[in-house]
KEZA-36028 format. One record per residue (C-alpha): x, y, z. Coordinates in steps of 0.02 Angstrom, whole numbers. Layout:
residues N
[node [X Y Z]]
...
This chain:
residues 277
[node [1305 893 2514]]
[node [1123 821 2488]]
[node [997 929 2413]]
[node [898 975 2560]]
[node [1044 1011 2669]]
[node [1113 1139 2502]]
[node [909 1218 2533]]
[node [967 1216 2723]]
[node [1117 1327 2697]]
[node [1029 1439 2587]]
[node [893 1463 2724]]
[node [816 1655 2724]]
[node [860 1645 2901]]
[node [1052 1658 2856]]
[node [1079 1827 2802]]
[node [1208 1970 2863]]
[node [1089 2015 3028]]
[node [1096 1846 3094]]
[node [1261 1811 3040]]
[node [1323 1807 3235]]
[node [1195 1689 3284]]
[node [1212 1558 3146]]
[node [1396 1551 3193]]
[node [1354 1514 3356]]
[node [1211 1384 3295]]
[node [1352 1290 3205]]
[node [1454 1256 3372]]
[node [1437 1080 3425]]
[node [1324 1153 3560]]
[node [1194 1226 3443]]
[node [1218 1096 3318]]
[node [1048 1002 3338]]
[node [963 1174 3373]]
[node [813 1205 3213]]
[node [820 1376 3149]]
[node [685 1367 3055]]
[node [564 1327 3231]]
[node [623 1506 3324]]
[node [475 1612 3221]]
[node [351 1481 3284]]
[node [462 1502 3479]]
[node [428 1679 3455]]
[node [228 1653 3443]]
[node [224 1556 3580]]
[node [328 1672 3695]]
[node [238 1826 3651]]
[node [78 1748 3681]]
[node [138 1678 3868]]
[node [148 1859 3880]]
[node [-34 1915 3834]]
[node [-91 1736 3919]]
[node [-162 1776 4088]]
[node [-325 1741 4196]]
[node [-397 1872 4096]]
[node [-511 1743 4007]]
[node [-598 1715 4179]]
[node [-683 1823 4288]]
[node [-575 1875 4440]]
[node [-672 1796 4576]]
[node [-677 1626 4472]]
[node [-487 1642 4468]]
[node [-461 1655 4631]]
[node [-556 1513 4693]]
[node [-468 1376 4540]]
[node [-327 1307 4532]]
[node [-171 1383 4439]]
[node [-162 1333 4261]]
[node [1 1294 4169]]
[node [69 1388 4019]]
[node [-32 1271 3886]]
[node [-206 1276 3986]]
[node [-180 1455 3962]]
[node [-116 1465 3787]]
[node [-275 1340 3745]]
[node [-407 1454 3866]]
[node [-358 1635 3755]]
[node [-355 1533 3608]]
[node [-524 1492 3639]]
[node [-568 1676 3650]]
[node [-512 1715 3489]]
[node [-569 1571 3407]]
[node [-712 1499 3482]]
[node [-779 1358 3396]]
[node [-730 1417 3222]]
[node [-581 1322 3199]]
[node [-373 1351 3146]]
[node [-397 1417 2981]]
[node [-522 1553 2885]]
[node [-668 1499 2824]]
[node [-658 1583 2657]]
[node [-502 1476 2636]]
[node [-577 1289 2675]]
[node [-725 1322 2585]]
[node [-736 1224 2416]]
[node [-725 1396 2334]]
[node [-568 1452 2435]]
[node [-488 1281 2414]]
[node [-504 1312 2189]]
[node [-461 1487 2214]]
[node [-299 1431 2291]]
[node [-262 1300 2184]]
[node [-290 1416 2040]]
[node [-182 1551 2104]]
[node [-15 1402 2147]]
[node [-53 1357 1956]]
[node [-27 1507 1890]]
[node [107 1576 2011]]
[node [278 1558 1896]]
[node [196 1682 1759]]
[node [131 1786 1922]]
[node [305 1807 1990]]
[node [386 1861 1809]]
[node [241 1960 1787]]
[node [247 2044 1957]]
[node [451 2072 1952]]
[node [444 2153 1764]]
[node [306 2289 1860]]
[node [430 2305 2013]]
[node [588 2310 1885]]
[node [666 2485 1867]]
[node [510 2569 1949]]
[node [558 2564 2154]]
[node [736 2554 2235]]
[node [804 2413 2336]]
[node [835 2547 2484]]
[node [633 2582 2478]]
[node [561 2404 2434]]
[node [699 2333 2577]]
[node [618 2480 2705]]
[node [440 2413 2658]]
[node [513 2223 2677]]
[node [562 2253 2865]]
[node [398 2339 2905]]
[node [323 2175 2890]]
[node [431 2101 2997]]
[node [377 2002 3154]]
[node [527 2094 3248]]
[node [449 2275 3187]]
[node [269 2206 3243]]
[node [344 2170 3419]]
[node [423 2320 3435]]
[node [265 2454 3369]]
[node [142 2359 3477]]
[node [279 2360 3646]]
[node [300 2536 3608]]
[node [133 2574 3638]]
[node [100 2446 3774]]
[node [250 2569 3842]]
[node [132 2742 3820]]
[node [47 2805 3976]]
[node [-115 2832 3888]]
[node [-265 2696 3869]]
[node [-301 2689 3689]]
[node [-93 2677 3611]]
[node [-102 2536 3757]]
[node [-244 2454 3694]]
[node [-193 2460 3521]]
[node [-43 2375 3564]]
[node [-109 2249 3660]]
[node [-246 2216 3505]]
[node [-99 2203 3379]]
[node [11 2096 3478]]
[node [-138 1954 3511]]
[node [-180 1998 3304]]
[node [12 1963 3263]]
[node [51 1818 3388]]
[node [-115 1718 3332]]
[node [-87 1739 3141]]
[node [110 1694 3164]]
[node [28 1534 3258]]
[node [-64 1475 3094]]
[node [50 1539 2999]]
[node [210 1435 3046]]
[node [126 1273 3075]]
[node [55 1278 2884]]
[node [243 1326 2838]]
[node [321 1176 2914]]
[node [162 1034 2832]]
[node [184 1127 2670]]
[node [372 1156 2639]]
[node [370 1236 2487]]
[node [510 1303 2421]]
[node [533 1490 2397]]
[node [564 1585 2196]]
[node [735 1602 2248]]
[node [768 1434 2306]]
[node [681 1353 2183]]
[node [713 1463 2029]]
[node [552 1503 2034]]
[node [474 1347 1994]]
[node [315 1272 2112]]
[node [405 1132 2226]]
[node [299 1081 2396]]
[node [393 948 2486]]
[node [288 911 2617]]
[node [341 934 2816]]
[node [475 994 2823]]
[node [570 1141 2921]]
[node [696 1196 2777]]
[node [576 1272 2649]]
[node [446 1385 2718]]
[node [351 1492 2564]]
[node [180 1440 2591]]
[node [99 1567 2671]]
[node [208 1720 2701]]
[node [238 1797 2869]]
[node [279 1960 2835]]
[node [82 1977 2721]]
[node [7 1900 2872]]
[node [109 2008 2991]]
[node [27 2158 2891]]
[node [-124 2135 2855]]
[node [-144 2072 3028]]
[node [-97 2249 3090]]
[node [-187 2322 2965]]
[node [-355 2245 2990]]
[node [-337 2298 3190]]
[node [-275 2470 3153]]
[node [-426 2521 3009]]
[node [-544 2465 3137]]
[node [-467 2565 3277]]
[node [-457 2717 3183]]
[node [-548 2711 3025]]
[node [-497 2846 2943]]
[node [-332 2798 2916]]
[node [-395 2626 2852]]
[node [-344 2664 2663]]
[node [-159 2696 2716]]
[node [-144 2558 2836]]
[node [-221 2424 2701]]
[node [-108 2491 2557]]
[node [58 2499 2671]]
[node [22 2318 2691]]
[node [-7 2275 2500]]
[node [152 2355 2476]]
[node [245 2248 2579]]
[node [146 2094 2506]]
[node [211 2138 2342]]
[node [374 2171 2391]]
[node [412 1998 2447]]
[node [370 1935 2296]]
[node [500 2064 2203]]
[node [649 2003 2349]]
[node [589 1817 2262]]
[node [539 1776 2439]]
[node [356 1714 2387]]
[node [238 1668 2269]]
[node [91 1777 2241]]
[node [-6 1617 2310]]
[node [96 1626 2470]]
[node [66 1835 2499]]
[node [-151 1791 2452]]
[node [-150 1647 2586]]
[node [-59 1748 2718]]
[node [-129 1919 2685]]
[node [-309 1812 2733]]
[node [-237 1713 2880]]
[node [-207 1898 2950]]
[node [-348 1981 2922]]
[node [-436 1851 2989]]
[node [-350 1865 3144]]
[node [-368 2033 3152]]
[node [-559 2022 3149]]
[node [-559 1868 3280]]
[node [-461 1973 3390]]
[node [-564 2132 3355]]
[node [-726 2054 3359]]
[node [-673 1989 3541]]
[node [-584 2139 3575]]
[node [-663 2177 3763]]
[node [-612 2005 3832]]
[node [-449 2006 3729]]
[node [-425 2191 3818]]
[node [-422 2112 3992]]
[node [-271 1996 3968]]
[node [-139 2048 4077]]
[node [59 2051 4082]]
């Protein structure tokens, strides 16, 4: 077995909760099926679900014609985004680019660094608790439980965390499959980008992104709590680098993506607040 297809096996995505579906991704039927592309599937399916004519007026909608699931995709992009482009500014700027650069330099001693703090001091039951909380499957399900709730604001929350989560899991998964870079435990912790590619997917992490997506919409909702959502979501950060899932480069990059999404979405939050299901 080649290289890459030994990286393949040893995908993230392969672990004792999806045990039943790679089985059944390994028939002949699901052979050709990418594993890697369902987080990105995801995206796109929740936001079909926040995608709506609530980027136009009512009367306008009633007198165009219906738009297809992309023209609507691109139209609430376009309310989030404007004309400020994919990525955060801070990170395309000259001084984001050498910050970055600096940080993927130094990221081996990082990652010893970072596991000899972690080592001893927190249990795999909490750090593995923390780890999940990050999770785009726990983002879905905290912002459709309050989408569920009969009152306005645990609905609106919900609906701002879900466009938050959706639009930095957008950015996020396309930089994953042009980077492919492979994660600490795949790589034995050594820097390795391979270019496109679908099997390795370190560079930036979801689950920082996830959080601090959540986290910027949350300390803006309800300031007060802002210190406990922003260090809940370092906490996860860190603890994906102490599972060897990412570099410290890959939890920085991410952890921006999302708050940047956050404060799109949050800055646009009365036209985002009229999507409907």
């Amino acid at each position: 077995m080649g290289r890459g297809k030994q990286r393949w096996a040893k995908s993230p995505l392969v672990g004792a909760r999806h045990s039943a579906f790679v089985a059944k991704a390994t028939s002949a039927k699901w052979a050709a099926v990418p594993l890697h592309l369902l987080p990105l599937v995801g995206s796109l399916l929740s936001l079909f679900c926040l995608s709506g004519q609530g980027t136009f007026a009512a009367e306008q909608a009633a007198n165009e014609p219906s738009q297809n699931l992309l023209e609507r995709i691109a139209d609430d992009y376009k309310v989030i985004h404007g004309h400020s482009g994919l990525f955060p500014q801070e990170l395309t700027s000259p001084a984001g680019l050498l910050s970055i650069g600096a940080l993927i330099a130094t990221d081996e001693e990082s990652l010893r660094r970072i596991n000899r703090l972690y080592s001893g001091h927190l249990p795999d039951s909490l750090t593995n608790s923390f780890n999940w909380l990050g999770s785009g499957e726990a983002a879905l399900l905290v912002s459709g439980t309050l989408l569920s709730l009969k009152d306005r604001g645990s609905r609106q929350d919900g609906k701002l965390l879900l466009a938050a989560v959706v639009d930095a899991g957008l950015t996020v998964q396309l930089l994953k499959g042009l980077t492919g870079r492979e994660r600490p435990y795949q790589s034995g912790g050594e820097t390795i980008f391979h270019g496109p590619s679908l099997a390795f997917q370190s560079f930036p992490s979801g689950h920082a992104s996830t959080a601090f997506a959540m986290a910027g919409v949350l300390a803006r909702q309800h300031p007060k709590q802002k210190d406990l959502y922003y260090a809940l979501a370092a906490i996860i950060s860190l603890g994906r680098i102490h599972k060897q899932k990412h570099f410290l480069s890959d939890v920085t990059v991410g952890a921006a993506i999302g708050l940047d999404s956050a404060n799109r979405v949050m800055d646009r939050k009365a036209q985002v607040l009229t999507w409907r299901f």
